[in-house]
N, C-alpha and C positions, 0 to 999 in steps of 0.2 A: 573472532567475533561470532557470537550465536544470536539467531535473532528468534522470538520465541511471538508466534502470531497468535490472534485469536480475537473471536467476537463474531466470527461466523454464524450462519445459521438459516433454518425457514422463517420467511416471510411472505406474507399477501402483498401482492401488485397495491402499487403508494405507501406502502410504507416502510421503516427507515432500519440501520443498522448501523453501526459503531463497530471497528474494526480497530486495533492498536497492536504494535508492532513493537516488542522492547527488545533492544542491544545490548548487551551484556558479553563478557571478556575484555580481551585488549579492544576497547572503545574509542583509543583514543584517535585523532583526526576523523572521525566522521564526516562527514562530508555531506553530498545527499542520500535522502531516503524516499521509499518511494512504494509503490502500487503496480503492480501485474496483474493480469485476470488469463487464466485459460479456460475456454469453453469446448468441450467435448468437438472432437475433429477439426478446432479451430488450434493457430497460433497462440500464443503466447503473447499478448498485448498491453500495453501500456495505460494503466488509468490516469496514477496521479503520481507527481513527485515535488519535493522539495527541499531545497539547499539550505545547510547550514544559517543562511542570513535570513530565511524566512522566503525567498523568491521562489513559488510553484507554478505548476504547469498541470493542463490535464487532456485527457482526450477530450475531443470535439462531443462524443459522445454524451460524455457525464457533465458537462458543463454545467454550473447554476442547479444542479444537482448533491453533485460531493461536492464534499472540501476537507482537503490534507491539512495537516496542523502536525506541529512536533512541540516537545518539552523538550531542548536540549540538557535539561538538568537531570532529567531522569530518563536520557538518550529511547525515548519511545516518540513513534510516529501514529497519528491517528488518521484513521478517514471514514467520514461523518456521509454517511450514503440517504439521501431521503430520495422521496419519488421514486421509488423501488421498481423495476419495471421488466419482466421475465427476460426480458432479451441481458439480463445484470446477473444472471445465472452462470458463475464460473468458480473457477478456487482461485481462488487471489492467493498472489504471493506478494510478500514485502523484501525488499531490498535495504542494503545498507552500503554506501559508499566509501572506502576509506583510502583519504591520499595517502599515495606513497612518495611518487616525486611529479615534478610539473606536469611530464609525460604518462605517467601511471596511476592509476585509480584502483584499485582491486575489488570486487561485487561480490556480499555475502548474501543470499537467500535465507528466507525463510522457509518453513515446512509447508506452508499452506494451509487455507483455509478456506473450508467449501458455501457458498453463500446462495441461495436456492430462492427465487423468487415464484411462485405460485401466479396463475394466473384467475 
């Protein structure tokens, strides 16, 4: 599975970005996808994710701010960033989930993409 990110980019403090995420190779069973951010000397943190059936989750942080969407037809993940706010300054990374058996999932990355809010 390749997952090929993009929609990055500068932005001023409130306003919005579009970020999508497309899967490509052996695609099949996907499962969830999903949203990472890392900000310079920080971890590796969790924005947004969403399964197969449409059921997402997000950090506390982003709440009523983003929102994760996917086209399963055209195996891409979107996340829809407004209220843009410097502390949202990281490289996102996108995930792709793929079952293998009840116990096992295997997690493919994306390359990342860097998202830069100005203040």
């Amino acid at each position: 599975v390749q997952l090929q990110a993009c929609g990055g980019g500068l932005v001023q403090y409130g306003g919005s970005l579009r970020l999508s995420c497309a899967a490509s190779g052996s695609i099949f069973s996907i499962s969830a996808m999903g949203w990472y951010r890392q900000a310079p000397g920080s971890q590796r943190e969790l924005v947004a994710g969403i399964t197969d059936g449409g059921s997402t989750n997000y950090a506390d942080s982003v709440k009523g701010r983003f929102t994760i969407s996917r086209d399963n037809t055209n195996n891409t993940a979107y996340l829809q960033m407004n209220s843009l706010k410097p502390e949202d300054t990281a490289v996102y990374y996108c995930h792709a989930d793929q079952f293998i058996s009840n116990s096992l999932n295997r997690r493919y990355w994306g390359q990342g993409t860097q998202v830069t809010v100005s203040s």
